[in-house]
Each structure stands twice: as structure tokens, then as C-alpha cells.
ZAFILO-609786 format. One record per residue (C-alpha): y, x, z. Coordinates in pm, whole numbers, plus 32768, in hexadecimal, padded with zeros to 4 digits. Example, Ala and Ser with C-alpha at 12.3 -4.5 7.8 and 13.67 -1.06 7.14 Angstrom:
BEGIN
Y/X/Z
7E3E/84CE/830C
7F96/8557/82CA
REM end
This chain:
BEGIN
Y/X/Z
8000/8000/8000
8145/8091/7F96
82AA/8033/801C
82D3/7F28/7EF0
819F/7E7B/7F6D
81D7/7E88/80C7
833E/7DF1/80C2
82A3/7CDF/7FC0
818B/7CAA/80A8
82A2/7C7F/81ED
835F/7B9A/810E
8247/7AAC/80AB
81B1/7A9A/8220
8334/7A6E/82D1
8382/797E/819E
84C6/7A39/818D
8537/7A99/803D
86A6/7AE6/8079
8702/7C36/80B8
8866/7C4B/809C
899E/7C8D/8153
8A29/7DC6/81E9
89A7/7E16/8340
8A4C/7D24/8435
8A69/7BCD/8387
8960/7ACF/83A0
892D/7A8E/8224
87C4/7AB0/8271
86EC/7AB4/8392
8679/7C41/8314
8745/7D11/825F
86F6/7E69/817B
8763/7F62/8297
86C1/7E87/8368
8597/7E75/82E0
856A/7FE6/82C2
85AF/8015/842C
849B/7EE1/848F
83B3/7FE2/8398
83F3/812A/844A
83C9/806D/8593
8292/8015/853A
820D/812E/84BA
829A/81EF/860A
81D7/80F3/86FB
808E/8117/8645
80D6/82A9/8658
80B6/8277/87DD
7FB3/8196/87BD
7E9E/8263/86BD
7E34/83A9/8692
7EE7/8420/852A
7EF2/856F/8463
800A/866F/84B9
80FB/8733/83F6
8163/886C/8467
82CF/889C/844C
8407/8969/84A2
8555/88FE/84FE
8668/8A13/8567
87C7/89D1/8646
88A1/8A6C/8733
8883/8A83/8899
89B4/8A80/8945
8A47/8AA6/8A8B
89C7/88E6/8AD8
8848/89A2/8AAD
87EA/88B7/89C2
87C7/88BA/883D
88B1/8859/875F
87E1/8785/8676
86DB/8666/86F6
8563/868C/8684
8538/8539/85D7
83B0/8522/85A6
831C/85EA/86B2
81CF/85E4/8740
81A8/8720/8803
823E/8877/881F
8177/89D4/8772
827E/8AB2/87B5
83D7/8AFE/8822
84BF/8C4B/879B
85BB/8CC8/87F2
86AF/8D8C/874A
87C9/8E59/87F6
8912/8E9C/870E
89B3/8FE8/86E4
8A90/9024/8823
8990/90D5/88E7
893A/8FE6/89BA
87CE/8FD4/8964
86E9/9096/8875
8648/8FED/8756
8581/8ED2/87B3
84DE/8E47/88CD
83CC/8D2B/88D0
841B/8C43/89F7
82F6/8B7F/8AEF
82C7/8A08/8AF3
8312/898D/8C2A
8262/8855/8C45
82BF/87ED/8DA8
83E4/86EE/8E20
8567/8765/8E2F
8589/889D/8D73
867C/8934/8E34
865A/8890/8F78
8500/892F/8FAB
85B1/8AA4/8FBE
8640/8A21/90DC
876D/8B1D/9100
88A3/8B64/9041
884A/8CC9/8FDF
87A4/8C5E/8ED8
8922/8C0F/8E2E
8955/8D71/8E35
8869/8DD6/8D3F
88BF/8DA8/8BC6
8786/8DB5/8B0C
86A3/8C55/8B0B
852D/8CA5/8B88
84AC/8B49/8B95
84CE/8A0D/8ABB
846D/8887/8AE9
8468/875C/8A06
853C/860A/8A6A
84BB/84F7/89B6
8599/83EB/896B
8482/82C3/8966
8346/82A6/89CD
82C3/8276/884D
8225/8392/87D9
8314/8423/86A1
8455/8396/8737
8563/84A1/872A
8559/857D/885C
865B/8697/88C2
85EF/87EF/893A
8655/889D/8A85
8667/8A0E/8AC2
86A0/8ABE/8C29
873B/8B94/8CB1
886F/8B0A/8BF4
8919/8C38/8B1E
8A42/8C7D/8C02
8B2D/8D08/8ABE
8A5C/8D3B/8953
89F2/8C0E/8874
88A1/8C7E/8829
87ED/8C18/86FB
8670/8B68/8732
8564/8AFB/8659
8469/89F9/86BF
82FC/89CC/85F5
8270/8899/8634
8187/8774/85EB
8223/8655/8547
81C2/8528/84D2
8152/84C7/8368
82A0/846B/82A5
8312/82EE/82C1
82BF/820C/81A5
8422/81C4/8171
8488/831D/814A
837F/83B4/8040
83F8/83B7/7EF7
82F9/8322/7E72
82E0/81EB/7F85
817C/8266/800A
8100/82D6/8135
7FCD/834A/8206
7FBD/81D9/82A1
7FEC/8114/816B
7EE8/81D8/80C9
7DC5/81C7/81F1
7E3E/80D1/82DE
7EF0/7FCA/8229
7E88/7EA3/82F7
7F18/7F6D/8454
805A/7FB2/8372
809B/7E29/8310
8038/7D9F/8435
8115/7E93/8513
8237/7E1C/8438
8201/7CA2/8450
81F8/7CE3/85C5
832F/7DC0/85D4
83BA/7C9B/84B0
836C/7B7F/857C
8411/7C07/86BB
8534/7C5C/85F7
8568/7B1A/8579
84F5/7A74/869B
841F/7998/85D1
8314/78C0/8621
824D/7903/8754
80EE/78BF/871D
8116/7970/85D0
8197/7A92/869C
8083/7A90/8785
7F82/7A5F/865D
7FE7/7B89/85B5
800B/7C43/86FA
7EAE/7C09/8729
7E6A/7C85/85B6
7F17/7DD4/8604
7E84/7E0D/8729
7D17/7DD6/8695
7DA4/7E9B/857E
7DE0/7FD4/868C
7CA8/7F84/8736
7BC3/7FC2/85D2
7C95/80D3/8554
7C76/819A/86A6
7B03/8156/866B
7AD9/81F0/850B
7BE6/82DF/8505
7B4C/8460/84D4
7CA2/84F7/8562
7CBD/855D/86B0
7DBA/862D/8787
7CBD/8760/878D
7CD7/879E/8633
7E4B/87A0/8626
7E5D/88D5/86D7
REM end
């Protein structure tokens, strides 16, 4: 199922044909940008919700003196590795590769201020920003640099590019799990549109079933991501 079939299939089971009107009116009940966002929802919720293949990717920023990167990670899964990259003012040599620090409050757990007097990072931690798996989530290094931006690269396992973003309007869920993939939508649709509630329960029930058989079948598992 591509993304011209799955928007035809949402249209036929909501009955709603009209997708017009800038975002903000009520010309329709779902509009274009709308109905992007009720995809990418969808697709985000099953993400935390099945076991799916990762991508490895890289995404670089700055780290300034706030500790945290300059640019969110929008489709992260989990964290490979963490660089760090000192600039030319002799504060640092080359590069450094920094710990994950998996436990709660960053900085709270040095438990001192000393630790503000040091100027090169040693540990970093992920904030997510949801508790959907592939939400954006921001990244936290400590001890804060006290003076240098420092420059740091994060690798990464990310999820499988949205529907509505490949050129082509496929994806790895309209190709092997098309059933999750509509029936996530007419749920995400419905609620949206607050429409009918027995239909809303009926094709909550669908999803979850949908989850339940997938989980069952699926060959993937967190193991062989590493």
C-alpha cells in the first residue's frame, strides 16, 4: 500500500472526501496537513508498539554552553554512539567519545558544583520528548562546556522513513504490514474527528488485533539491531 492508497482507503472508510482549506478553518472535518500529521502519528504509535527494522544514521550539532544539542533527533530509537569534537582554541584535543548515562537527572547525580568547572563533556543522555518510540528527542551532555561550543556527532538507530515523506509514497509498513498501517490511521482519524464511537472502538479493536498478529509473525527483534 502506497501513500495514494492509503489516503483513498482513509477517505472511503471516514466517508470524507473534502480535503481542503488552509490549516485552521473548518472546510472539512480533515484537512491535507492534517492528514499527514494523523499518518505520521500513526506510524509513530505502532513504532512503540512492534518490533521494526532500524536505520543507522548520523546527525551532527553544536553543544553549547545550555549542554544540549542544537538540533532535535526526529526518528530515534536508541543511541550507538556519541562524538565529540573539540574546536581549535586548545581547549581539548581532537575528539573524545562521551558515555551514556542512562540514569535519572544528568547533572543532579554529580551532586556538587565542581563539575561546572570543567569544560570538556564526559557523559551524554537522551530526553525524549514523548513516550512514542521515533518522536523527536533532544540530547544532553554533562559537564556543561563552561566557555567553547563544541561540535558532536551522534550515530544512531532510527526509524524506517515515514510514508509521507518517501519520494516515492512507500514505506516498510505499507509494504509488509498494511493492515497495522490503515487501521492505525482510522484510529488516529476517528479520534481526530471525533467521529462515531462504536466505529472508533471497532477499529480500535482491529488495530490492536492487528499489533497482536504482527508481534506474532514478525522475524525482527531488538537483538538483531545491535
Amino acid at each position: 500500500m502506497d501513500l495514494t492508497a492509503l489516503k483513498n482507503a482513509i477517505e472511503a472508510y471516514t466517508q470524507n472526501n473534502d480535503w481542503t482549506g488552509p490549516v485552521g478553518t473548518v472546510s472539512g472535518d480533515i484537512i491535507p496537513s492534517q492528514l499527514d500529521v494523523i499518518i505520521k502519528q500513526a506510524e509513530n504509535k505502532i513504532y512503540s508498539l512492534v518490533k521494526a527494522p532500524s536505520a543507522t544514521k548520523q546527525v551532527t550539532g553544536d553543544i553549547a554552553v545550555t549542554g544540549k544539542l542544537s538540533v532535535t533527533i526526529p526518528d530515534f530509537q536508541k543511541p550507538i554512539s556519541a562524538v565529540l569534537t573539540a574546536p581549535d582554541d586548545g581547549a581539548a584535543d581532537g575528539w573524545n567519545r562521551l558515555l551514556l548515562y542512562k540514569g535519572p537527572g544528568l547533572a543532579a547525580s554529580w551532586g556538587n558544583t565542581e563539575v561546572f568547572t570543567l569544560s570538556i563533556p564526559k557523559y551524554y543522555s537522551v530526553l525524549p520528548s514523548s513516550g512514542f518510540s521515533g518522536e523527536p528527542v533532544e540530547l544532553t551532555v554533562f559537564p556543561f562546556p563552561s566557555i567553547t561550543t563544541f561540535d558532536l556527532t551522534v550515530n544512531y538507530y532510527g526509524l524506517p522513513t515515514s510514508i509521507v515523506d518517501d519520494v516515492d509514497g512507500k514505506s516498510w509498513l505499507g509494504e509488509t504490514a498494511e493492515n497495522l498501517l490503515l487501521y492505525g490511521c482510522l484510529v488516529e482519524s476517528y479520534t481526530f474527528m471525533k467521529g462515531d464511537m462504536d466505529l472508533l472502538q471497532g477499529y480500535k479493536q482491529k488495530f490492536d488485533e492487528a499489533v497482536q498478529a504482527f508481534n506474532q509473525t514478525t522475524l525482527y527483534s531488538w537483538d538483531e539491531k545491535r
